[in-house]
Each structure stands twice: as C-alpha cells, then as structure tokens.
C-alpha positions in Angstrom: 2.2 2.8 6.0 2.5 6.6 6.0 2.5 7.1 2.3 -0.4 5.0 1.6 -2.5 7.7 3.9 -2.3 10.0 1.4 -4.7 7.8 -0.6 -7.3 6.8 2.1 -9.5 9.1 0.5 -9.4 7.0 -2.3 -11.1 4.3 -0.3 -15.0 4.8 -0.8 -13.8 4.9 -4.9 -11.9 1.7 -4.7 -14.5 -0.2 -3.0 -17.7 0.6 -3.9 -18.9 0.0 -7.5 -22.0 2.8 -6.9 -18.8 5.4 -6.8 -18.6 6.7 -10.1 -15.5 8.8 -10.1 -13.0 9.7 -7.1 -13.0 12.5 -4.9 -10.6 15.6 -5.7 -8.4 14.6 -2.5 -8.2 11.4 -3.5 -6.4 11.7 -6.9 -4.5 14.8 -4.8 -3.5 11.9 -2.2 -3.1 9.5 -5.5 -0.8 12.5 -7.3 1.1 12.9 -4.5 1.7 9.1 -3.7 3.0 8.7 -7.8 6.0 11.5 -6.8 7.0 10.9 -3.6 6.4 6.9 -3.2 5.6 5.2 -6.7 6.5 1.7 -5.4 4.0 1.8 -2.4 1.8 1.8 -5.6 2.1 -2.3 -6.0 0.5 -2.9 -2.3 -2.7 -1.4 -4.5 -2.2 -3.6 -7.8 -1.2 -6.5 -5.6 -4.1 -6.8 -3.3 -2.2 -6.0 0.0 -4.4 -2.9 1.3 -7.5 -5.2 1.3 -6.4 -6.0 4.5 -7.0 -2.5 5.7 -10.3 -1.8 4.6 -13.7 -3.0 5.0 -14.3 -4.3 1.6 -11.9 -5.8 -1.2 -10.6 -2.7 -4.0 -12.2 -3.1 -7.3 -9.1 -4.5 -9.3 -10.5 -2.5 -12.1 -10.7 0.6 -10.8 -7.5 0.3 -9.0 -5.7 0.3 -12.4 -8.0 2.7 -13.9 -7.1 5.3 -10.9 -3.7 6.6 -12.8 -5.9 7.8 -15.6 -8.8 9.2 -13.8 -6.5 11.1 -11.7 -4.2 12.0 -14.5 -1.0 10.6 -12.6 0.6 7.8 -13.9 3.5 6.1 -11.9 6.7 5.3 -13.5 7.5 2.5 -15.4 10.0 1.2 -13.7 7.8 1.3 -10.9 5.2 -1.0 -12.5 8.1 -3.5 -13.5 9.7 -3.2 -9.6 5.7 -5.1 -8.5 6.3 -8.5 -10.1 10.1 -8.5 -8.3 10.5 -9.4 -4.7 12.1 -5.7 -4.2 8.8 -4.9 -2.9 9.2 -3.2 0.8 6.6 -5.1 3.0 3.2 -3.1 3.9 3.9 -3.5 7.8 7.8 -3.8 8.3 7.8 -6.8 10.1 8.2 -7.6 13.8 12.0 -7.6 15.2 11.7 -10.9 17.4 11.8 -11.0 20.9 15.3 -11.0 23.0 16.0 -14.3 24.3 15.6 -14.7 28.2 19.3 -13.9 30.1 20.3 -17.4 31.1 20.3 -18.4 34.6 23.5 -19.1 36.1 24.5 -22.7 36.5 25.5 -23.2 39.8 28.5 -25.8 40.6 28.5 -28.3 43.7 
C-alpha cells in the first residue's frame, strides 16, 4: 500500500462534503501517485480504500480529483480498472506450511 500514502492527505477531501477543495499536499501526493503508480489509482475509483478510512470517499469527488489537482492519469490506466489486471490492495496472505508429518511407526 506504499504508493497510496502519498495520497492520505487527500483523505479529509475525499470524505467529507464540508471540504471544499484539497489540500496542496494532497494533489502533491495525488501528482505524484499519477507518475509513479497510475494503476493504484483504480483502488480509489473502485471503492477499495473505503476500507482504510473512517468514512466512505465521495465517488464524485474521487473523479473530480484529477482535475482539481491538475494531474490526470493515463488512459490506459483508466481502461486497465474494469480488467482483472488490477494488483490486489493488500497482496494476499502466502498460506501456512503444512505440519511435518509424523513418522509411521511399523510393528
């Protein structure tokens, strides 16, 4: 989730409707994001960092961010969210080893 970090400051924006306009370190974070991870981008447009924050993103303002913060992704980017190329959010777990079996023991 490292590159998503970069846009935490974006948080208060996203999520509260009383916040007019982003910070300056979030659409630095959001800037930054756009050029050195654009598809982390789709975990915003599809929902998956409301389970990191208090309260759900504004869809609206989610997709309004490129503009405000004059940084718009890639298009290929955009078209790479509705394909199952998506990296997962949190890689997921490896599964445990399996237990050594005993030794079997002959009469």
């Amino acid at each position: 989730m490292t590159p998503l970090m970069s846009v935490m400051p974006c948080a208060d924006y996203l999520t509260n409707t009383a916040v007019p306009t982003p910070p300056a370190t979030c659409c630095d974070g959001f800037r930054s994001l756009v050029s050195t991870a654009p598809i982390c981008l789709c975990h915003g447009m599809n929902g998956d960092l409301n389970s990191f924050l208090p309260t759900p993103v504004d869809p609206m303002k989610m997709m309004l961010l490129p503009i405000t913060c004059g940084a718009m992704p890639p298009l290929q980017t955009l078209f790479m969210c509705s394909s199952p190329s998506v990296p997962p959010l949190v890689p997921p777990r490896s599964p445990a080893a399996p237990a050594p079996a005993s030794p079997s023991v002959s009469p």
